[in-house]
N, CA, C and O atoms as a MOPAC input file, in Angstrom:
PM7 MOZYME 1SCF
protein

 N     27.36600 1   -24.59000 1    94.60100 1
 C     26.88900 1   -25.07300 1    93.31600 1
 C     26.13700 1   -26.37600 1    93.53600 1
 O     26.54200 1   -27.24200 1    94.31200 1
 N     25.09200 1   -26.46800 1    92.86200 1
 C     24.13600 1   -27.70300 1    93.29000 1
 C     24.73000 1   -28.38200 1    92.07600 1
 O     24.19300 1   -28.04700 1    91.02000 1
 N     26.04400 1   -29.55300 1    91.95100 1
 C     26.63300 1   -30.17100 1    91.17400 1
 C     25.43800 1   -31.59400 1    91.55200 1
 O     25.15400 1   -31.95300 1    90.41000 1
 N     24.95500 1   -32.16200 1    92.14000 1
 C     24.92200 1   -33.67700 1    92.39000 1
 C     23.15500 1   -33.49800 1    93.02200 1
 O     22.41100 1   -34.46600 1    92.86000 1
 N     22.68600 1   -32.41300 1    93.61500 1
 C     21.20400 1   -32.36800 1    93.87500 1
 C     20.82100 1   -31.20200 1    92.98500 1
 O     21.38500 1   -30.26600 1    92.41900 1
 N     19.53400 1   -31.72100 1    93.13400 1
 C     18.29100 1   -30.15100 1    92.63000 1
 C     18.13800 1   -29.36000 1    94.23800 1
 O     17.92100 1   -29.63200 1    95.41900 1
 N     18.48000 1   -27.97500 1    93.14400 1
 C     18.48000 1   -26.72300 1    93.66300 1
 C     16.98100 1   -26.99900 1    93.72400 1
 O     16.27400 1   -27.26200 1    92.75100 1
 N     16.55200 1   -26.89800 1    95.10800 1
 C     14.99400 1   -26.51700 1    95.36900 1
 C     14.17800 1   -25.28800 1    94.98100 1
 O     12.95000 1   -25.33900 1    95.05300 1
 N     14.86400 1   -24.08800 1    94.53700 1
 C     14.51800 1   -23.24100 1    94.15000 1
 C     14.62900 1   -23.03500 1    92.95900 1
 O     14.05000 1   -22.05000 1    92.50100 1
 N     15.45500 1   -23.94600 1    92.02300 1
 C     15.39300 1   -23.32700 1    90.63500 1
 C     14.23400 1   -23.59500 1    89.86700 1
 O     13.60000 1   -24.61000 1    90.15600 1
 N     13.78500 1   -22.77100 1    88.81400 1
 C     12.63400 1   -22.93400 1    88.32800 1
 C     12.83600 1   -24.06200 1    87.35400 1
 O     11.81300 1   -24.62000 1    86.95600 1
 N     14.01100 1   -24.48600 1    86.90500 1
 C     14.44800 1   -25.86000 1    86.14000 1
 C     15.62600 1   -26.30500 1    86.73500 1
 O     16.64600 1   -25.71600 1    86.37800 1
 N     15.76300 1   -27.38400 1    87.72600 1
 C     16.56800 1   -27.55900 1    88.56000 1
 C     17.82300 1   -28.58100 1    87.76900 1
 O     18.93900 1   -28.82500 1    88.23000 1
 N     17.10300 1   -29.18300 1    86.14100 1
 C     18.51600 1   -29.94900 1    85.93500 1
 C     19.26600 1   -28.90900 1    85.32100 1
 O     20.48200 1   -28.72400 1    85.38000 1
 N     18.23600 1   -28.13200 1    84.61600 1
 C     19.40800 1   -27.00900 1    83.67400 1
 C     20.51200 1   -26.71800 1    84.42700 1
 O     21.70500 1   -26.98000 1    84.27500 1
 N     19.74800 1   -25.98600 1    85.46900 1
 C     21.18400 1   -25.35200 1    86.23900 1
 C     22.08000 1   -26.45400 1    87.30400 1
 O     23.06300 1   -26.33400 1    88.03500 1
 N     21.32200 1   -27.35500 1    87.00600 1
 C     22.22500 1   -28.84700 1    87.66500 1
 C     23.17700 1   -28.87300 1    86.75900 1
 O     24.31700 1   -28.72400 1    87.19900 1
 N     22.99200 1   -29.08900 1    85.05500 1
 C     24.27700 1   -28.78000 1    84.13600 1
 C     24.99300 1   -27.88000 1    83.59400 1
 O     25.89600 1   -27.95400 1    82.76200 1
 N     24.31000 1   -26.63300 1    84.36900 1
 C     25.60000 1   -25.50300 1    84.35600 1
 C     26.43600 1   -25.50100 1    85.35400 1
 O     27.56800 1   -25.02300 1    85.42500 1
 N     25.79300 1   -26.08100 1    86.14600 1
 C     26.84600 1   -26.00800 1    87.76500 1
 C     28.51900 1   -26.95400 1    87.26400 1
 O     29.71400 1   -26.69400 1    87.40300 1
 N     27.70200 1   -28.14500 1    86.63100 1
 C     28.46900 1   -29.10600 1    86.14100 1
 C     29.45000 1   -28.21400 1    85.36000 1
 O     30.66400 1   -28.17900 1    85.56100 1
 N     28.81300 1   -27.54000 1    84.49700 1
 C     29.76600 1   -27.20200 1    83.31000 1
 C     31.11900 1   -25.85400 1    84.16000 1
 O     32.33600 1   -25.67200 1    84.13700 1
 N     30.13000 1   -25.34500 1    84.68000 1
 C     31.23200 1   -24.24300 1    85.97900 1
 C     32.19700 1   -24.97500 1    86.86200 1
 O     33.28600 1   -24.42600 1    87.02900 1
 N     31.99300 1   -26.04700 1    87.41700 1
 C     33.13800 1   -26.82600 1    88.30200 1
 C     33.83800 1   -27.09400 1    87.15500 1
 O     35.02600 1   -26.79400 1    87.27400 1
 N     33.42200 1   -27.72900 1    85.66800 1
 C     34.54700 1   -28.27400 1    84.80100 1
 C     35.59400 1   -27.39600 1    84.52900 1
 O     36.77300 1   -27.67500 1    84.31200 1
 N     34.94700 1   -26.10200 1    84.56500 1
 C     35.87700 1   -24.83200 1    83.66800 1
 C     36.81200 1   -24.07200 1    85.24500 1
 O     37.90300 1   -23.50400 1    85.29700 1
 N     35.87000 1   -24.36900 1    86.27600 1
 C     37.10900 1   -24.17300 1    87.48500 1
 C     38.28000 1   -25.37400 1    87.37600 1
 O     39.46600 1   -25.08600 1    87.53600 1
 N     37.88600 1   -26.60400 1    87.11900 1
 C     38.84200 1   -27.60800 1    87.33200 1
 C     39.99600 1   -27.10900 1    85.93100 1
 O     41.19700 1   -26.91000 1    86.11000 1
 N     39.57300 1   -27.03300 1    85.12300 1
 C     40.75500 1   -27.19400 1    83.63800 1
 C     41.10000 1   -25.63000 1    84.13800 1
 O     42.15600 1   -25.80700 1    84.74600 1
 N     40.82200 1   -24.31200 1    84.21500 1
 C     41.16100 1   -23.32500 1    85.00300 1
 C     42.51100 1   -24.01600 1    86.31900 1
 O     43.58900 1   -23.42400 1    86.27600 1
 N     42.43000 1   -24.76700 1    86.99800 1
 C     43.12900 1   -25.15800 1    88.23200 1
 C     43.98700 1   -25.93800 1    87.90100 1
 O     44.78700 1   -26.18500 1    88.80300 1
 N     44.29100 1   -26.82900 1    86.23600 1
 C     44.89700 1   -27.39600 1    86.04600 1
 C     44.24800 1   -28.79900 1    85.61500 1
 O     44.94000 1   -29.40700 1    84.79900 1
 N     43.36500 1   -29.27200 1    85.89900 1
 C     42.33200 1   -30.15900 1    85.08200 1
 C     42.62100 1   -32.01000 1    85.97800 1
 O     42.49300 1   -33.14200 1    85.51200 1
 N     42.92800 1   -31.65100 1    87.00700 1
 C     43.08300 1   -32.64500 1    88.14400 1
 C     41.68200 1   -33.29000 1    88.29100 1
 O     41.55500 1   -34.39700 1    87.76700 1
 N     40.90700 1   -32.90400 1    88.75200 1
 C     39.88800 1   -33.79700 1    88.86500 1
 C     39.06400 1   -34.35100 1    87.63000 1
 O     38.28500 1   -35.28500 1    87.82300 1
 N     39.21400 1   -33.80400 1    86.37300 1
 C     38.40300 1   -34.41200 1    85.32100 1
 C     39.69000 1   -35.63100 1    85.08800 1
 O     39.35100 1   -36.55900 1    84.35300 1
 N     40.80900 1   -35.68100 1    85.52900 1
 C     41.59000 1   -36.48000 1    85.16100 1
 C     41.55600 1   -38.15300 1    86.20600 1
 O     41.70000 1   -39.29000 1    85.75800 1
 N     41.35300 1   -37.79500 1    87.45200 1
 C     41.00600 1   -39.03800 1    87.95100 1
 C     39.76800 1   -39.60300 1    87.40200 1
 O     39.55300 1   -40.52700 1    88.18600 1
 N     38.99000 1   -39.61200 1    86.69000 1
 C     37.84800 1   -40.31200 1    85.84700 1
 C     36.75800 1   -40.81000 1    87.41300 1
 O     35.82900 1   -41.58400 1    87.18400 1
 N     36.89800 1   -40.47800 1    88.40300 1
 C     35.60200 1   -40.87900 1    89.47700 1
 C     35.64600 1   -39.36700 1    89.95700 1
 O     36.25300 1   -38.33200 1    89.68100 1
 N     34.48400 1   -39.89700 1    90.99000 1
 C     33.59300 1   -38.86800 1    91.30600 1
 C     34.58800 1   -38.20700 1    92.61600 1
 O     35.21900 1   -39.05900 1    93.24300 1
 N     34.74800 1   -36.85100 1    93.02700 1
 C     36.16100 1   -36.53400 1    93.45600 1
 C     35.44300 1   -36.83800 1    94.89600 1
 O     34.28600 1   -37.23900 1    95.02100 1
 N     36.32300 1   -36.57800 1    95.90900 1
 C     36.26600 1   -36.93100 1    97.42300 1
 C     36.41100 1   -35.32600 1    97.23300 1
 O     36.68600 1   -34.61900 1    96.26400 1
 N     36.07500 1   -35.04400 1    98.71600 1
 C     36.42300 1   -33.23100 1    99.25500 1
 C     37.73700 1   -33.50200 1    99.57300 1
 O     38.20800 1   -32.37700 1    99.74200 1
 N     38.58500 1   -34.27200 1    99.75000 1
 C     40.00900 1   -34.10800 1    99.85900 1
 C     40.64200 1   -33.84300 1    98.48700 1
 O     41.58500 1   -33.09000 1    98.24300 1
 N     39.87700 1   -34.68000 1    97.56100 1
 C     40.29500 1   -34.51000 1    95.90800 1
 C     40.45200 1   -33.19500 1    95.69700 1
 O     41.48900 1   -32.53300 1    95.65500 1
 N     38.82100 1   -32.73000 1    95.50900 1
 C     38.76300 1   -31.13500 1    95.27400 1
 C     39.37500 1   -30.05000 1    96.41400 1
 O     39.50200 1   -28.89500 1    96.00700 1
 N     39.73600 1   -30.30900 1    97.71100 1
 C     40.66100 1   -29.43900 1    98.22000 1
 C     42.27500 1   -29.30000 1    97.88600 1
 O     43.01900 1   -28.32200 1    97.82200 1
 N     42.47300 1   -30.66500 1    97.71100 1
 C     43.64100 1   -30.56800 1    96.45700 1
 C     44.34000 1   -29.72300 1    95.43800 1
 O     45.36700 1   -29.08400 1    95.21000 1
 N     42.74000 1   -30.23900 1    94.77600 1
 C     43.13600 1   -29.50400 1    93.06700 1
 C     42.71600 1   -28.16800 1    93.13900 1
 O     42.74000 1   -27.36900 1    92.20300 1
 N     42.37000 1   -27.97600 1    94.16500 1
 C     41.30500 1   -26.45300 1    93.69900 1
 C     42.05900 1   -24.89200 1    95.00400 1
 O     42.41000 1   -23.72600 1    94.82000 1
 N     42.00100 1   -25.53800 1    95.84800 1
 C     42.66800 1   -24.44000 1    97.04900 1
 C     44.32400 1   -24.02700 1    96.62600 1
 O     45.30200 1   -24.75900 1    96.46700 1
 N     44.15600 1   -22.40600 1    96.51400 1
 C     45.50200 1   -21.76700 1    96.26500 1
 C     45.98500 1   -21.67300 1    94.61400 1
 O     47.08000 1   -21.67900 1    94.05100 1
 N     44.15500 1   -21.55700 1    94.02700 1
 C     44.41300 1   -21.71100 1    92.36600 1
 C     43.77500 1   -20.01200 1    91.96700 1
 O     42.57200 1   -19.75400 1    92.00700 1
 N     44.70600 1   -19.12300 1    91.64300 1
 C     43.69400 1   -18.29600 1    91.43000 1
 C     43.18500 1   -17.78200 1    90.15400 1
 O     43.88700 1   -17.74700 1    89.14400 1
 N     41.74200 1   -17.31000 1    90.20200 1
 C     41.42000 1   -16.93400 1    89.22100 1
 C     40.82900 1   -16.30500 1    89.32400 1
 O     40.60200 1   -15.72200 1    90.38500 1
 N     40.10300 1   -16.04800 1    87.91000 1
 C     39.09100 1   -14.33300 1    87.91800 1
 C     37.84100 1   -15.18800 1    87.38600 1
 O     37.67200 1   -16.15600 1    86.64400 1
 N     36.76000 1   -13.99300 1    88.44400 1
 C     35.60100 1   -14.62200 1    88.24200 1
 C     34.63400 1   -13.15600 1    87.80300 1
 O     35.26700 1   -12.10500 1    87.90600 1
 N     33.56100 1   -13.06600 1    87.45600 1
 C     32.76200 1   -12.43500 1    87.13100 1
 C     31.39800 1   -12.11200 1    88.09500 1
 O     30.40800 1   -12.80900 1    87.87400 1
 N     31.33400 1   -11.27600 1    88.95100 1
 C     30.00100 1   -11.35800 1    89.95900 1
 C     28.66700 1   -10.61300 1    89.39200 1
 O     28.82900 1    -9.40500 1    89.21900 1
 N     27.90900 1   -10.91400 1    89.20400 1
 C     26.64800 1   -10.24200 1    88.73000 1
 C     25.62300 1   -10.77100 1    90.30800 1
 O     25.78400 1   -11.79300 1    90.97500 1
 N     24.45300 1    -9.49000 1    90.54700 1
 C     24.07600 1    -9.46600 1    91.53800 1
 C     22.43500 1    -9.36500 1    90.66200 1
 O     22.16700 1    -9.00300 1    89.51600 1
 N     21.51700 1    -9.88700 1    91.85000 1
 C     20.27100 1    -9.93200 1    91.17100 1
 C     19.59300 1    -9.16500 1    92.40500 1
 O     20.03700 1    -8.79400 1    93.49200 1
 N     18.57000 1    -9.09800 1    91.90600 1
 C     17.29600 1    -8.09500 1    92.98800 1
 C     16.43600 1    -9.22500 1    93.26600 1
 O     16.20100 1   -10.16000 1    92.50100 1
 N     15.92800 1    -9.02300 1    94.59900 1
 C     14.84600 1   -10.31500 1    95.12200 1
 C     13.41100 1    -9.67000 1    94.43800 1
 O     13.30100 1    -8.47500 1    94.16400 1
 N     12.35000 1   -10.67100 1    94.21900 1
 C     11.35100 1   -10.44200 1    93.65900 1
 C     10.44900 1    -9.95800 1    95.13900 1
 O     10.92100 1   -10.32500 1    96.21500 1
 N      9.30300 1    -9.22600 1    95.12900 1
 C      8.83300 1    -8.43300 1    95.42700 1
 C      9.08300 1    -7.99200 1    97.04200 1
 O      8.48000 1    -8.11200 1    98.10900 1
 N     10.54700 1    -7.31500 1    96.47400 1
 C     10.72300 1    -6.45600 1    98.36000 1
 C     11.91600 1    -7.56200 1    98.98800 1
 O     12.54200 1    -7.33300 1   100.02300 1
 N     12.07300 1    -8.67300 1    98.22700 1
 C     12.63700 1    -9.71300 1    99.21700 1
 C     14.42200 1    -9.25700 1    98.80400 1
 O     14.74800 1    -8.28100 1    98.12800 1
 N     15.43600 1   -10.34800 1    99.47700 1
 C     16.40900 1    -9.68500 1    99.66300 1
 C     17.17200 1   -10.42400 1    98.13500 1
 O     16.73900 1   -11.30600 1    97.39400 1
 N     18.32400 1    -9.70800 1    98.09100 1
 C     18.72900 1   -10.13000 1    96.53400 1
 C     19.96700 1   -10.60100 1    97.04500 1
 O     20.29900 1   -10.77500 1    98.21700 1
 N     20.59300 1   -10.77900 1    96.01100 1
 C     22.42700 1   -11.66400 1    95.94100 1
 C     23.28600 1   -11.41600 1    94.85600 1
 O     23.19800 1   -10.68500 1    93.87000 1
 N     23.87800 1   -11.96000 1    95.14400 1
 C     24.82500 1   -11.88100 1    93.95900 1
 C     25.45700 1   -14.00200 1    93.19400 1
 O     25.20200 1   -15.01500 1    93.84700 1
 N     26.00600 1   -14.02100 1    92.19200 1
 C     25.93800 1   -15.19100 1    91.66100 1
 C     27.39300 1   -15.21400 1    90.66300 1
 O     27.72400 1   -14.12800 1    90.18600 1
 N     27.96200 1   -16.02000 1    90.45600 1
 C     29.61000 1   -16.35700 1    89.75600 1
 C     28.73000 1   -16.35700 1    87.72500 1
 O     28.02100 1   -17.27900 1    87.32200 1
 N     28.97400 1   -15.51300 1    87.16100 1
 C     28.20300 1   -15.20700 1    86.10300 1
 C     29.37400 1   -15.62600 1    85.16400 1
 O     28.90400 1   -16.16300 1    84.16000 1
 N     30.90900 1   -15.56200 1    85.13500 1
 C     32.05500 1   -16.29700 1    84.76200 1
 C     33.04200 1   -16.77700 1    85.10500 1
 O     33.74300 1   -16.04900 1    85.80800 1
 N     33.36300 1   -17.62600 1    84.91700 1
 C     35.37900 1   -17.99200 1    85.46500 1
 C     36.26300 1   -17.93500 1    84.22200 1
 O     35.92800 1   -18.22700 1    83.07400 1
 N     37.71800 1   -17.41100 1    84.74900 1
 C     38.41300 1   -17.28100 1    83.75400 1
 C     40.14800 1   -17.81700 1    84.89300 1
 O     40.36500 1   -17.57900 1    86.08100 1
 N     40.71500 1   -18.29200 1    84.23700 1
 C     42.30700 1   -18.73500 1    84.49800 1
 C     42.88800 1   -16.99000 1    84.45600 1
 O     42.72400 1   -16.13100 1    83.58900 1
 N     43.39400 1   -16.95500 1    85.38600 1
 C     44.46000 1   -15.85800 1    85.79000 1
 C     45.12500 1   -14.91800 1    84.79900 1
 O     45.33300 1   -13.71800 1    84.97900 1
 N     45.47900 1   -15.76600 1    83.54000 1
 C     46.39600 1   -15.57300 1    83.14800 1
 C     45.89100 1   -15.43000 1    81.96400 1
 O     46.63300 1   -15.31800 1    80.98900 1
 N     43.99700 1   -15.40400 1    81.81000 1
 C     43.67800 1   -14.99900 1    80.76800 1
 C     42.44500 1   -13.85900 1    81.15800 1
 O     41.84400 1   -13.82600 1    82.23200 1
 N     42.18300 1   -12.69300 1    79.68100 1
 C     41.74200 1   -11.92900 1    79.79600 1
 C     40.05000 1   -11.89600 1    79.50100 1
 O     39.63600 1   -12.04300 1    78.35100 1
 N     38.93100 1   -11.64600 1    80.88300 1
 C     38.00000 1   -11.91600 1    81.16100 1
 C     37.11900 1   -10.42400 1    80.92900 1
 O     37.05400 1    -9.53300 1    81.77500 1
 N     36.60900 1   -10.40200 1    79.86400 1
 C     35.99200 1    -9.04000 1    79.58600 1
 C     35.15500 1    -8.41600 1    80.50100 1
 O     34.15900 1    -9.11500 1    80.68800 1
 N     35.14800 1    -7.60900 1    81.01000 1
 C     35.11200 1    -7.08000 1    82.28600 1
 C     33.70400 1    -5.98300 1    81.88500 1
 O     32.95000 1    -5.94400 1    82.85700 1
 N     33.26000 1    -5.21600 1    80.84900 1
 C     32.16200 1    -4.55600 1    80.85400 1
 C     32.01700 1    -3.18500 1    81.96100 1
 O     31.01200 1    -2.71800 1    82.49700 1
 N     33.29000 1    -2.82400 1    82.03300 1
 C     33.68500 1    -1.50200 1    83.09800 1
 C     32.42300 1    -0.32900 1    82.83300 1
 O     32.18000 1     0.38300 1    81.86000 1
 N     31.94900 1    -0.43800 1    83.77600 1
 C     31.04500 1     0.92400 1    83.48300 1
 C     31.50500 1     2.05600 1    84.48800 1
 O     32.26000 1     2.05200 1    85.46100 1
 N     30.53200 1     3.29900 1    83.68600 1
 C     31.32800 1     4.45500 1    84.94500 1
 C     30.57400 1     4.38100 1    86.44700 1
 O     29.58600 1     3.65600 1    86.56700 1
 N     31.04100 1     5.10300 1    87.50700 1
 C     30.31200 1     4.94300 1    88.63400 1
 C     29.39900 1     5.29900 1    88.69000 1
 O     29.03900 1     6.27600 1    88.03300 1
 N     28.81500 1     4.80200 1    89.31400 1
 C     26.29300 1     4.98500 1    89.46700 1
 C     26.13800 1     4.42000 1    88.10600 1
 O     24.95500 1     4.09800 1    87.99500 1
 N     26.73800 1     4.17200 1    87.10700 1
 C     25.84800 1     4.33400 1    85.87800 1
 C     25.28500 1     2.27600 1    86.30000 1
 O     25.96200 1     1.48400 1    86.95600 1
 N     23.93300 1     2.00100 1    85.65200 1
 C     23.15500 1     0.90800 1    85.59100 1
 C     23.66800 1     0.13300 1    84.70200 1
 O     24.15700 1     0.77700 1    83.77400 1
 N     23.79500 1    -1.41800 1    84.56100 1
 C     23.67600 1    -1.89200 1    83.64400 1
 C     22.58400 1    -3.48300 1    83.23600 1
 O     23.03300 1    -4.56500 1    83.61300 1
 N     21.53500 1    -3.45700 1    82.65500 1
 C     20.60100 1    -4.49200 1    82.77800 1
 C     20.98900 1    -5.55600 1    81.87500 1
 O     20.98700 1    -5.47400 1    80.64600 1
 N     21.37500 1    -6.71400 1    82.67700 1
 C     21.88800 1    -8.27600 1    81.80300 1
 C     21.28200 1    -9.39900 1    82.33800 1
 O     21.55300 1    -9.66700 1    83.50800 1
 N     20.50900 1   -10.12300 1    81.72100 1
 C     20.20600 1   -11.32500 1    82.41200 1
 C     19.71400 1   -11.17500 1    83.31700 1
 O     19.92500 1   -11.99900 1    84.20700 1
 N     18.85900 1   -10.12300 1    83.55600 1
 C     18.08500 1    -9.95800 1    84.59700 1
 C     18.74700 1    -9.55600 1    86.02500 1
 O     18.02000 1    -9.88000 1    86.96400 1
 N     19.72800 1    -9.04600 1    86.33100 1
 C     20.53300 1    -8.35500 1    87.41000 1
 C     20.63100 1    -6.91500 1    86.87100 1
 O     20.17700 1    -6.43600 1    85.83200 1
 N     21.35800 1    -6.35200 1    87.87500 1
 C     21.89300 1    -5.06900 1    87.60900 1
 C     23.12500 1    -4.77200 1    88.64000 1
 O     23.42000 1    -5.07900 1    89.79500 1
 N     23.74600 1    -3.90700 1    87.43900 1
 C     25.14800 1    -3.32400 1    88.48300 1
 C     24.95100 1    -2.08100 1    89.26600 1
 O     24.89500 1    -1.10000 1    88.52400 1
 N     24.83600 1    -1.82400 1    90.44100 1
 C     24.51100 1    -0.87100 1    91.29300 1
 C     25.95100 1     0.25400 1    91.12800 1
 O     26.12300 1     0.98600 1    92.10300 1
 N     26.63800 1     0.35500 1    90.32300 1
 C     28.23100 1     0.87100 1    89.93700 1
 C     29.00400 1     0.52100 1    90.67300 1
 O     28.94800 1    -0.63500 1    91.09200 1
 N     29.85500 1     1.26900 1    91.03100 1
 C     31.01200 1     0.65800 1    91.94300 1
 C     31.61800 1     0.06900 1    90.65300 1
 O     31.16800 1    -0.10800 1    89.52000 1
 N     32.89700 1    -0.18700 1    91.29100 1
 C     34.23000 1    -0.67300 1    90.22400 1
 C     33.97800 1    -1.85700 1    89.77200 1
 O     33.33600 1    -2.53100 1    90.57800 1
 N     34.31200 1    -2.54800 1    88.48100 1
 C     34.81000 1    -3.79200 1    87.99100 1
 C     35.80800 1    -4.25000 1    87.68100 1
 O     35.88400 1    -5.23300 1    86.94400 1
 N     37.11200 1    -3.45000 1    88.33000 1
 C     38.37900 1    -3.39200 1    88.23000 1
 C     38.53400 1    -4.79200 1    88.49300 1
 O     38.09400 1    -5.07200 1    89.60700 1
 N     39.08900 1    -5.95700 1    87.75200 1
 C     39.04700 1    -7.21800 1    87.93100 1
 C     41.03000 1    -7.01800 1    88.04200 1
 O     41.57500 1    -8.12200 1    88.06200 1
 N     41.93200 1    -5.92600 1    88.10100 1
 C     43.27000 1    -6.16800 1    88.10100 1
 C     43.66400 1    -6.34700 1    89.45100 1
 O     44.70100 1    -6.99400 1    89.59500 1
 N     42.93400 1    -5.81900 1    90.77800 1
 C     43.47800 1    -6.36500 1    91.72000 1
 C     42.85400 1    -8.16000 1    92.29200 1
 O     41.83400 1    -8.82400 1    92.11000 1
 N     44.12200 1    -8.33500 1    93.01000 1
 C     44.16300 1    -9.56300 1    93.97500 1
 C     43.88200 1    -9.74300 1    95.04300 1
 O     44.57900 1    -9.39000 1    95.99400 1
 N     42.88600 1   -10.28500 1    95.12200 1
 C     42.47600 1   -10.94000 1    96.85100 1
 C     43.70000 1   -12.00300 1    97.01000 1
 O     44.14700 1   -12.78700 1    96.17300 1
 N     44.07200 1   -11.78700 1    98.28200 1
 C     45.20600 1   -12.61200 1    98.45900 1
 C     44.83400 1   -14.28300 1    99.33200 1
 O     45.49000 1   -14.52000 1   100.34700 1
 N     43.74700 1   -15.37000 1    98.83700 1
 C     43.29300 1   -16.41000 1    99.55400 1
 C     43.23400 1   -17.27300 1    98.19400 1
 O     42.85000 1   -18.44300 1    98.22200 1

């Protein structure tokens, strides 16, 4: 997450400078809300702290590279564990066009656990 520089590639680099912001906030209060609580800017010991061995559910949406080039995937939500993250299950192969990605099918079963 480009929290503190511009993303060299974004086509508006503060916007998504203050979504990044707004995504670490909602991982931190998600993790228990440790680092918005020390009021400074965290150390990587801070955020390995508050953040390693917190789990949660996230949302992956994948994009296509523009002409031929290679594509990715990107954290499209976070949600606390213990709450329910609408998931948009489609059937297998079927497409779905949002925000400019697409789901190639495959599962969105968000009930199992990666265990890290």
């Amino acid at each position: 997450m480009w929290v503190l520089d511009d993303d060299p590639n974004a086509k508006d680099p503060a916007k998504k400078r203050d979504k990044a912001k707004r995504m670490l906030a909602a991982i931190d209060a998600n993790a228990g809300g440790k680092l918005a609580a020390k009021g400074r800017m965290p150390t990587d010991d801070d955020l390995a702290l508050a953040l390693i061995n917190k789990p949660m559910v996230i949302r992956v949406h994948e994009y296509e590279g523009q002409n031929g080039g290679n594509g990715g995937n990107w954290v499209a939500a976070v949600s606390s564990k213990s709450s329910e993250l609408k998931t948009g299950k489609l059937k297998y192969g079927e497409r779905k066009q949002s925000y400019g990605t697409t789901n190639k099918g495959g599962s969105d079963d968000l009930d199992d656990e990666v265990p890290f």
